[in-house]
N, C-alpha and C positions, 0 to 999 in steps of 0.2 A: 739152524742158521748155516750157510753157504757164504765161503771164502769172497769175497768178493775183489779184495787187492791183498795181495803181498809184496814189503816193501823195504830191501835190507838197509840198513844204518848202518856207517863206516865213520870211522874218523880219520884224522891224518897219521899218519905214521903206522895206520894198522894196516896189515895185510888181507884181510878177512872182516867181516861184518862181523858190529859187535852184537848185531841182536835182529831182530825180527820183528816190522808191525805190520799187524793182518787187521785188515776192515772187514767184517760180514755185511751182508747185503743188506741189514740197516746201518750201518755203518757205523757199529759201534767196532771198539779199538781191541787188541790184545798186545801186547808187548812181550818179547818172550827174548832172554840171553839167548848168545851162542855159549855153547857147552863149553867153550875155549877163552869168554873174552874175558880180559883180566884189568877191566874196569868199570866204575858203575855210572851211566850217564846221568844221572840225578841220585840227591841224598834221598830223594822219597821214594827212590826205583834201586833198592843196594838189589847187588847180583843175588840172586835164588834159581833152583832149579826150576821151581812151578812158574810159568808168567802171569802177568799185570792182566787183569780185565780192566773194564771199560774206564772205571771213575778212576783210578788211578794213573791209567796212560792217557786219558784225553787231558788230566789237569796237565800232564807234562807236555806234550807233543803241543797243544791247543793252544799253550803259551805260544811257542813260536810264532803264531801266527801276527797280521794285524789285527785292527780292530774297526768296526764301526766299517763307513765308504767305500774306504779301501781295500778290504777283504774282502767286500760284496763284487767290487769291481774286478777281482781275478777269480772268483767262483764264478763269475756270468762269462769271463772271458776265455775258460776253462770248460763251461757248462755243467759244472758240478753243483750238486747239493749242496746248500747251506751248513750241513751236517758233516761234509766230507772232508775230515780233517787228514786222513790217509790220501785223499786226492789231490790235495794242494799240497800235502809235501812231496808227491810223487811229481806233481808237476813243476813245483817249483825251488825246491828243497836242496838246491846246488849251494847256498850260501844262506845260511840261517845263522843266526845269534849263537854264538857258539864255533865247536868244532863240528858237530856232526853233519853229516851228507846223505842225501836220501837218496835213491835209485832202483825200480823195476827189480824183485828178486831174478839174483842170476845174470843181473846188467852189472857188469866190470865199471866201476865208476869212474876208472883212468887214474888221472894226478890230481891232487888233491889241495896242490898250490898253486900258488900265481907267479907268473915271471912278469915285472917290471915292464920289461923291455919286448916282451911278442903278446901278452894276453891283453891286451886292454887299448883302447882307440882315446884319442884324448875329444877334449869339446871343447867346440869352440863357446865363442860369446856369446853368439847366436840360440847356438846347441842349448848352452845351460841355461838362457834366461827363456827358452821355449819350454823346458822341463820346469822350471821354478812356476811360471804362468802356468800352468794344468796344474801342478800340485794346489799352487792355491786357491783355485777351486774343485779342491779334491778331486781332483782327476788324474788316474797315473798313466805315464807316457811309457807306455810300453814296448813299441821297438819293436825290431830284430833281437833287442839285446836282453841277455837274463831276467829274471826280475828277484832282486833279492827279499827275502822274507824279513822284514822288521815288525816287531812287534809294537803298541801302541795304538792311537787313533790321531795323532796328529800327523799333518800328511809329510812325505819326508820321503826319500833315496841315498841305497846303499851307491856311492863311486869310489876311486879309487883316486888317489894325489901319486903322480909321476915324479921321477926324481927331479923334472924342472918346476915344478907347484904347478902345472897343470893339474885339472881336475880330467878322468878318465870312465870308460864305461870298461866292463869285462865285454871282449869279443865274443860274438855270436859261438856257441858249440865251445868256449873254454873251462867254465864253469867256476875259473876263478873267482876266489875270495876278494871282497872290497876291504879298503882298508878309513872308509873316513862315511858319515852319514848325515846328510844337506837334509838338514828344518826349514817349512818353508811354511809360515802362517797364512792359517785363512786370511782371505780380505777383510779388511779390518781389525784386522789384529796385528797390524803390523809390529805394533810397537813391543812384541813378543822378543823381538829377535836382539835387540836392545836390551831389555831389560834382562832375556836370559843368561846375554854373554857376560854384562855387567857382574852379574850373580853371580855365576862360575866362575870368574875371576877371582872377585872378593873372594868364591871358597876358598880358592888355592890359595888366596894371602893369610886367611883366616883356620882355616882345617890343617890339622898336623897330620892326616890321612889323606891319599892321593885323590887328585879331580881331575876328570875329564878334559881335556885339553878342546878347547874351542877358537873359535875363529867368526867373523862376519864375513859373507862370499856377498859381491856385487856383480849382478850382470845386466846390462842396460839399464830399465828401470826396475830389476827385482833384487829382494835383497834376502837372505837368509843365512843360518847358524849352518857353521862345519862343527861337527861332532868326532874328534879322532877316535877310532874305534880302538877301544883298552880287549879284544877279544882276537887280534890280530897283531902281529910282529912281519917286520921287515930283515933278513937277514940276506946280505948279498945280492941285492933286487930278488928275493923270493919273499912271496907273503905267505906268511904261517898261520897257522889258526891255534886260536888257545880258545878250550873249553871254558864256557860259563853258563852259568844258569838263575836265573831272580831266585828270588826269597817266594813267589808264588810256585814255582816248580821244587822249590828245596822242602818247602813243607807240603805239596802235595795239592795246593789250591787252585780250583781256575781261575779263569781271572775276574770273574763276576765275586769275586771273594776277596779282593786285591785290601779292600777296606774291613777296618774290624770290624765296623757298622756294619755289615753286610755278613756276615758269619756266623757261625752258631756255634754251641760251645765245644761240639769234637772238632769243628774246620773252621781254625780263626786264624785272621793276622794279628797280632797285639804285641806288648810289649816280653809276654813271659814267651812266645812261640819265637820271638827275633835270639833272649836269650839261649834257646834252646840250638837254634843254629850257630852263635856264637862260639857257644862249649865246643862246638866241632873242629874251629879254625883253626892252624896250625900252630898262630900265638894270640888263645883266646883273650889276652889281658887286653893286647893292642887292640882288637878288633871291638872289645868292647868300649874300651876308650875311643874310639874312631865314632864307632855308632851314639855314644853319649853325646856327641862334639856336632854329629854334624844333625842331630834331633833338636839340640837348641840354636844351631845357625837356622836351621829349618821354622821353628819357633821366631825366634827374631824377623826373620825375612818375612813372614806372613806368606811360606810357603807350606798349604796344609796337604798338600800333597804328592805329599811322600810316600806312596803306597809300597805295596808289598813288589808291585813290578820296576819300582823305581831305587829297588834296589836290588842288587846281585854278589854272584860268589862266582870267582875263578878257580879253574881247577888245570894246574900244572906242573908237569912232573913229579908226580906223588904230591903235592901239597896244594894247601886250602886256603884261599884268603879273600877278605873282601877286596871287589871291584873298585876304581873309582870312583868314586860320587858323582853322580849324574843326573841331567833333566831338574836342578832346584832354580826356578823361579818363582816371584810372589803369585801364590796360586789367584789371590786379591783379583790380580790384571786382567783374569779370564773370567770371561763371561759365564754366569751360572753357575762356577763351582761356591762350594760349600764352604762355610769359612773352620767345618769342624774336624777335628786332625784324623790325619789317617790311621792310628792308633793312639788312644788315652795315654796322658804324660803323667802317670799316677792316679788321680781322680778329676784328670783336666781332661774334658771333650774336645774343647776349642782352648787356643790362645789363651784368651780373656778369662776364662777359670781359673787358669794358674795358680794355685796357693801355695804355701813353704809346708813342705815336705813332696812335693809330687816330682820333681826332678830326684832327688838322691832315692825316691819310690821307683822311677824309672830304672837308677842304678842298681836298683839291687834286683829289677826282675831281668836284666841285661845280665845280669851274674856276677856284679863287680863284688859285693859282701863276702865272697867265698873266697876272696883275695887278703882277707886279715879284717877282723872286726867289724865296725860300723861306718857304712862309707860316705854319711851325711853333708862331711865339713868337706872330701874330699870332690864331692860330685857336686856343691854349691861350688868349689872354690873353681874348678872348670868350667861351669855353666857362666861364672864369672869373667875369666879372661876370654871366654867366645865373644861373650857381650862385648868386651872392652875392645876388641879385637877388630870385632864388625864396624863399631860408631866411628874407631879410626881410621878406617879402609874404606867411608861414605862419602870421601874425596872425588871417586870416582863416577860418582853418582850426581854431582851438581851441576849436570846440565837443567836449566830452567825445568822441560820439561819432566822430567823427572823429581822433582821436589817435592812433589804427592807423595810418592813412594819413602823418600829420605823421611818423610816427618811421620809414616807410619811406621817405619823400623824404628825409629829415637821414640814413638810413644810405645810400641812394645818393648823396647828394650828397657825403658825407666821399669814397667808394669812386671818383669820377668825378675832386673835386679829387687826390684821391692819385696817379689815374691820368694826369693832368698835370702833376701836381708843379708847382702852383700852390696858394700862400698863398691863401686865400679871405678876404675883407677886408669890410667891410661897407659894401653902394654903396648911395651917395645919390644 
């Protein structure tokens, strides 16, 4: 096999490429350190002398990408192979999920952050409900201007919010980081954007672990979710970048893997592979009580899809922790998905299996048992106040149309306490 691209990776604050991905003329991947860099871009890629072949750096790299429409439509507008995961980051790889930065070996990638005040062109009304119309029918508006890499298949744009709440594009040639990421449902789906913000909201009033901060953007007649990017920081009008990576790049998976359903027993996502990356976090008790908390708001919401890319790990200044909780809407709302969860809750496929012992069975493949005894009473009594927590927070959910939704969370929620056999009480 023959070289076909080399393509160094830099993050911010490094001087030097932390490492090297070479595409051979089938375009399969190599990932290789720099003899010097002194951190690891993924838990499934720790620094080694020898480098990554193929299956290992495409589960990493391959994540960056999108998925589905959108992907097809910057491989055609690139004129790359379907295959060419080295080509699309080479091509577009200025602002990806994360810190890292992709660039031509031997191409000086510049500065690595964004200034407030010179990088970015603001949009009009016009501007943005011309962008929000193409996304929704999957179509991305491409420009003069960058095109940031997000991952997913629903259609969606990386901008930026200026210090006046304008929304903002990165100028042509700056390569600046965005700092916020505009959801915009297909047609007919509208009522996605609703039902999502509602959701995330309730988390933050509900979850004792941080949530994504969101917003509703209107422009003429389009309407879509602002997503604040938890992978970026603002300090002095400079945008920073902070490392992260999903749970599909932490254990090693592409994303055709994202579901346990989908895996096999050396490359799964499930409930003992989530523990495993827990034990890593800096304080893994929290993070386990985080993920116990927001698997049964997930449960509750008739949100089954929770996959393995719908969750993540930041990584900054020496330390580990999970990301905000992100992307939980009732999966119900969408068209064709599957009502069966994205990893087993004990010996529960779906929801409606649920039976007493599969929650505190959850707890213990999370790792909580290695924390003193038997964590049965402790992991109902939480599963409890999530419940109690949500039915009180469904205030915000009683617009008429919505009422569907209210009386399928109050029927799983009775089905979830029965299945604890825990009084549900009303928490303040």
């Amino acid at each position: 096999m023959t070289t076909r691209r080399k393509i160094d990776i830099f993050a911010e604050r490094e001087d030097r490429p932390l490492g090297l991905l070479s595409a051979d003329d089938q375009y399969g991947l190599t990932f290789q350190y720099s003899h010097d860099a002194d951190r690891n871009i993924s838990l499934s890629l720790p620094h080694r002398n020898d480098g990554y072949r193929d299956v290992a750096s495409r589960a990493f790299f391959g994540n960056l990408l999108p998925e589905n429409n959108l992907r097809d439509l910057l491989l055609q507008r690139h004129r790359l192979d379907l295959t060419d995961i080295a080509g699309l980051l080479q091509q577009c790889g200025t602002d990806c999920i994360g810190a890292l930065f992709f660039a031509s070996s031997g191409v000086s990638p510049g500065r690595l952050t964004g200034n407030l005040a010179d990088d970015y062109e603001a949009l009009s009304e016009a501007d943005l409900a011309s962008i929000m119309r193409l996304l929704r029918h999957s179509q991305f508006p491409f420009g003069s201007c960058p095109v940031s890499l997000l991952p997913g298949s629903q259609p969606k744009i990386a901008l930026t919010m200026l210090p006046d709440g304008r929304l903002a594009r990165p100028k042509a040639g700056s390569a600046a980081p965005t700092t916020h990421i505009l959801k915009v449902p297909r047609q007919g789906e509208e009522v996605l954007v609703d039902l999502e913000f509602l959701s995330m909201r309730l988390a933050g009033q509900v979850l004792d672990g941080p949530v994504a901060d969101v917003d509703i953007v209107d422009a003429e007649d389009m309407c879509g979710l602002l997503v604040e990017r938890f992978d970026r920081v603002i300090e002095d009008g400079i945008v920073h970048r902070i490392h992260q990576e999903d749970f599909c790049q932490a254990l090693g998976l592409p994303g055709l893997l994202k579901y346990e359903r989908h895996g096999t027993e050396e490359r799964c996502f499930n409930a003992d592979a989530i523990g495993h990356l827990l034990s890593q976090m800096d304080q893994p008790s929290t993070a386990r009580r985080h993920l116990l908390q927001v698997t049964v708001f997930n449960l509750v919401m008739g949100n089954a899809d929770n996959h393995a890319k719908n969750h993540a790990i930041l990584h900054s200044e020496g330390t580990m922790y999970l990301a905000p909780f992100y992307d939980i809407v009732p999966s119900v709302s969408k068209l064709g998905v599957t009502r069966e969860l994205s990893f087993r809750v004990g010996d529960a496929r779906e929801a409606g299996e649920l039976r007493r012992g599969d929650i505190p069975a959850l707890a213990r493949a999370l790792g909580m048992e290695v924390e003193g005894g038997d964590c049965t009473d402790e992991a109902e009594s939480a599963a409890a106040v999530i419940i109690s927590r949500t039915l009180n927070g469904l205030e915000s959910f009683q617009d008429e149309s919505n009422q569907f939704f209210v009386r399928m969370i109050e029927n799983r929620a009775a089905h979830i306490s029965e299945a604890i056999d825990y009084p549900i009480t009303k928490h303040r």
